[in-house]
C-alpha positions in Angstrom: -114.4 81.9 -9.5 -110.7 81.2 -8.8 -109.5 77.6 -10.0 -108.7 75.6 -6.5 -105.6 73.5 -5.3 -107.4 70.2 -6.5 -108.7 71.9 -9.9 -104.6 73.0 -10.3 -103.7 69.5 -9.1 -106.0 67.9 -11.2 -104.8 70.1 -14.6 -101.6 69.7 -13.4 -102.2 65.4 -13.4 -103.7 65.9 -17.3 -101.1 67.5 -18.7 -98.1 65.6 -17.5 -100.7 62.1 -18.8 -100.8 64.1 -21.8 -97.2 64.6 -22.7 -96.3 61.3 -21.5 -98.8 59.3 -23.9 -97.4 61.8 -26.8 -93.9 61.9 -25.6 -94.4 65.6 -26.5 -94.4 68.8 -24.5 -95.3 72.2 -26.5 -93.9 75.5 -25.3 -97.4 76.6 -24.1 -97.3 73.3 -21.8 -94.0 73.8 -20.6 -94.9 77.1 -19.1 -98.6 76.0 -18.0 -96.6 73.0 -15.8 -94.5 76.1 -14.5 -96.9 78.0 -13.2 -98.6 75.3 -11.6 -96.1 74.1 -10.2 -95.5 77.6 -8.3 -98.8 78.6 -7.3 -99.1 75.1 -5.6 -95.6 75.7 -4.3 -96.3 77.5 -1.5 -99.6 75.8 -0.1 -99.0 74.9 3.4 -102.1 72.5 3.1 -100.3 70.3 0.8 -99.7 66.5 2.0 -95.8 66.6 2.7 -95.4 63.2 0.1 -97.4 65.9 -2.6 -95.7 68.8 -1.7 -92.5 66.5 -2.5 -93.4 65.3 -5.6 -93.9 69.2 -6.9 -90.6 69.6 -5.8 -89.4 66.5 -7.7 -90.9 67.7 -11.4 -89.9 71.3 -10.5 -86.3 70.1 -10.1 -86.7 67.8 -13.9 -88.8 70.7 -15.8 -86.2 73.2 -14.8 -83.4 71.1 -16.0 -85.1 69.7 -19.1 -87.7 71.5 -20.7 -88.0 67.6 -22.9 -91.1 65.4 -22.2 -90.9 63.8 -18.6 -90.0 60.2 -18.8 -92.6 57.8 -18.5 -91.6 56.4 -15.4 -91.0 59.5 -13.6 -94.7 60.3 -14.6 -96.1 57.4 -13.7 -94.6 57.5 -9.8 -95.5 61.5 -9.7 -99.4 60.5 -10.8 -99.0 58.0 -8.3 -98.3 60.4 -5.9 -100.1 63.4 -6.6 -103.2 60.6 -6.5 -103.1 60.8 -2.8 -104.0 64.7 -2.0 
């Protein structure tokens, strides 16, 4: 059974809670954020303000492969709460 948008969305959300309560971000979660991040990329049913915020932690996770900072995850949960 293939893992839906809202199952990625949803793993994606836990993760990125995950590394912010730690303030920690193993290699294997690194590269699990990047490939949700592009399998969701290209999902034309995506709310615009979601499909945004991907692009937003693409841009940080690709320039900084550190833990997000809290308040970027907090506004990006925020966001990604809407789809």
């Amino acid at each position: 059974m293939p893992i839906t948008n809202q199952d990625k969305l949803r793993l994606l959300k836990d993760l990125l809670e995950n590394q912010a309560a730690e303030n920690y971000m193993t290699t294997d979660e690194a590269e699990q954020i990047e490939r949700l991040l592009s399998s969701l990329n290209d999902d034309p049913t995506l709310q615009p303000v979601v499909s945004q915020t991907l692009s937003l932690i693409r841009e940080k996770h690709q320039l900084n492969h550190e833990p997000f900072q809290q308040n970027d995850v907090e506004q990006w949960l925020n966001a990604l709460t809407i789809e």
